[in-house]
C-alpha positions in Angstrom: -8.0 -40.5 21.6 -9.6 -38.6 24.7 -7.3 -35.5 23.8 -9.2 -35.4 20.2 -12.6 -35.9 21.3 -12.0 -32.7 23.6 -10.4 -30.9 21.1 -13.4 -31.5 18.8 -15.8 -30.6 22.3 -13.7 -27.7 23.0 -13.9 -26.2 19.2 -17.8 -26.5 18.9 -18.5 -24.9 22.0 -15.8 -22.0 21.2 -18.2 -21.6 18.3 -21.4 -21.8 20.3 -20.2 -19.4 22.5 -19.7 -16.6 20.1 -20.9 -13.5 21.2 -24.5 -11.9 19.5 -22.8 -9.6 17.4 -21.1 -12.1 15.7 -24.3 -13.9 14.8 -25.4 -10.6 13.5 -22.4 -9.9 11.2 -22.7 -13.3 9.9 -26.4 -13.0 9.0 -26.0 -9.6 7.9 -23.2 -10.6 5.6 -25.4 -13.5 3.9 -27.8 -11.2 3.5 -25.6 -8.8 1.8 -24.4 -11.9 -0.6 -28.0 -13.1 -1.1 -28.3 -9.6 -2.3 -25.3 -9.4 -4.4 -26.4 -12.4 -6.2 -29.8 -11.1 -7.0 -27.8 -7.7 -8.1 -25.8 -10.3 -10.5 -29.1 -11.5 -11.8 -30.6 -8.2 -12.4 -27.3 -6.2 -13.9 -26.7 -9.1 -16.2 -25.2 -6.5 -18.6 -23.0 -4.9 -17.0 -21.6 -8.2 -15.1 -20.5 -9.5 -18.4 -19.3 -6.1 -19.8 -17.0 -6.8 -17.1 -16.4 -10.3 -17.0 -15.5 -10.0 -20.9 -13.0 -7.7 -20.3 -10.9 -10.2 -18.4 -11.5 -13.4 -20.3 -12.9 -14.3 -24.3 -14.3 -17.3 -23.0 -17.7 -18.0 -24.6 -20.0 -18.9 -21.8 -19.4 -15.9 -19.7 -23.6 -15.9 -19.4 -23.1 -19.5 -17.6 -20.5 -17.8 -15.2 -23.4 -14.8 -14.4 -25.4 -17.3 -13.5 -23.1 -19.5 -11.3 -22.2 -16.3 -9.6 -25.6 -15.4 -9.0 -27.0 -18.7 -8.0 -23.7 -19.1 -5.8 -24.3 -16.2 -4.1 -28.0 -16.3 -3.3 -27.8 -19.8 -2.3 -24.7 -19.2 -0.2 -25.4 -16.0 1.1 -28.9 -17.9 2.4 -26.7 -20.4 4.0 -24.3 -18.6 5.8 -27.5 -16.1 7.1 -28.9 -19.2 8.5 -25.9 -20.9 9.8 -26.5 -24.0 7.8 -23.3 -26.0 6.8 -21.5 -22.4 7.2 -18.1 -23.2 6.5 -19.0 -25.0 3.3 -21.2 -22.1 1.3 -17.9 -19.8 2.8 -15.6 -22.2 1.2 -17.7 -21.9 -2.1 -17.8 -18.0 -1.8 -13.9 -17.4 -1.1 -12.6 -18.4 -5.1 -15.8 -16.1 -6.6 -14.5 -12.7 -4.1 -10.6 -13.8 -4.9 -11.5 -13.0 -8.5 -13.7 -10.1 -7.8 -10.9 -8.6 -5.2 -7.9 -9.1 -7.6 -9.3 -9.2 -11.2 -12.4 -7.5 -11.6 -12.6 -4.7 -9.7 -9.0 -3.2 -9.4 -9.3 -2.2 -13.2 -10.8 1.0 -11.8 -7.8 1.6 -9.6 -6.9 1.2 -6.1 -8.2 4.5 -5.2 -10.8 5.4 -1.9 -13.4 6.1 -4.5 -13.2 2.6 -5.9 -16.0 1.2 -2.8 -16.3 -2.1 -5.0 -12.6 -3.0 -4.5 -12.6 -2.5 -0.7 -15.9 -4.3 -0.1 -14.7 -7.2 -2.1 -11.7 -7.3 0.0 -13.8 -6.3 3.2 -16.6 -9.5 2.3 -13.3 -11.8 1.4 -12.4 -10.8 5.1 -15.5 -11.7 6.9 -15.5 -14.8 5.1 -12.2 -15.9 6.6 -13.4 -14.5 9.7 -16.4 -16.9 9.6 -14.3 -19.9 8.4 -11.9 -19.5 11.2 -14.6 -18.7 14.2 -17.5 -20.6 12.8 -21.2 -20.0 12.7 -22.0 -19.4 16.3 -24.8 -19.9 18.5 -27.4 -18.7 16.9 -26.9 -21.4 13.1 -28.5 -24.4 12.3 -25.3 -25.8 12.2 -25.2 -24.9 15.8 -28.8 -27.1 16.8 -28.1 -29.7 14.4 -24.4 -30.8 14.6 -23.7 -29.8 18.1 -23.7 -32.9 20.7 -26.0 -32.5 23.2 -24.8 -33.1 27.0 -26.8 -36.0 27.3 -24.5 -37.1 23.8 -21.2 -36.5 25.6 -22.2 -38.7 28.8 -23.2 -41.6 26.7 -20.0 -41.3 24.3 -17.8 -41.1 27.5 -17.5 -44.7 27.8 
């Protein structure tokens, strides 16, 4: 039991510990979704042009606006740190079909910067669900135990 409870200790301060930077790619990569999803919401047209070239399903408007609300709300999430790993967990499926349905059609050429900034967001997001949110996160001041925590859990 007490090798758990440090495992768990040792894995949230390993997150807290993150360097700055990594704070800074994680905001700036919540941004960038936030932004993505108000892009969605904007190009509504040309999202399903695409969209209805890989499927004849008939609520392909619905799935514009999943993607855009998923997006904006989880890109807002991840920017502040606030349960992190679960807005990444929602954004992984949506960039698995934007990396390998949607925007290969145009080839996998250099000059196709949509494919390899799927796959380049898809990356960070794995990233982030692997290191965590980091110091600077709500999940950070919220879930982290406290010292004064540990010493009255020790007993």
């Amino acid at each position: 039991m007490d090798i758990l409870h440090h495992a768990q200790q040792k894995s949230r301060v390993s997150s807290a510990n993150n360097p700055v930077w990594m704070d800074a790619l994680r905001i700036a990569l919540g941004l960038f979704l936030f932004i993505k999803g108000v892009l969605f919401l904007q190009n509504t047209v040309d999202v399903f042009a695409l969209l209805s070239m890989q499927t004849d399903a008939e609520d392909l408007r619905r799935a514009n606006m999943f993607f855009s609300f998923v997006h904006m709300i989880g890109g807002l999430m991840i920017a502040f740190g606030a349960l992190t790993r679960l807005a990444l967990l929602l954004q992984i499926p949506i960039l698995v079909g934007a990396a390998l349905l949607v925007n290969p059609q145009n080839g996998f050429y250099l000059e196709n910067t949509e494919l390899w900034l799927s796959f380049i967001v898809l990356g960070l997001l794995l990233f982030f669900m692997i290191i965590g949110p980091g110091r600077y996160s709500v999940d950070n001041l919220v879930l982290r135990p406290r010292p004064e925590q540990v010493e009255e859990n020790s007993f």
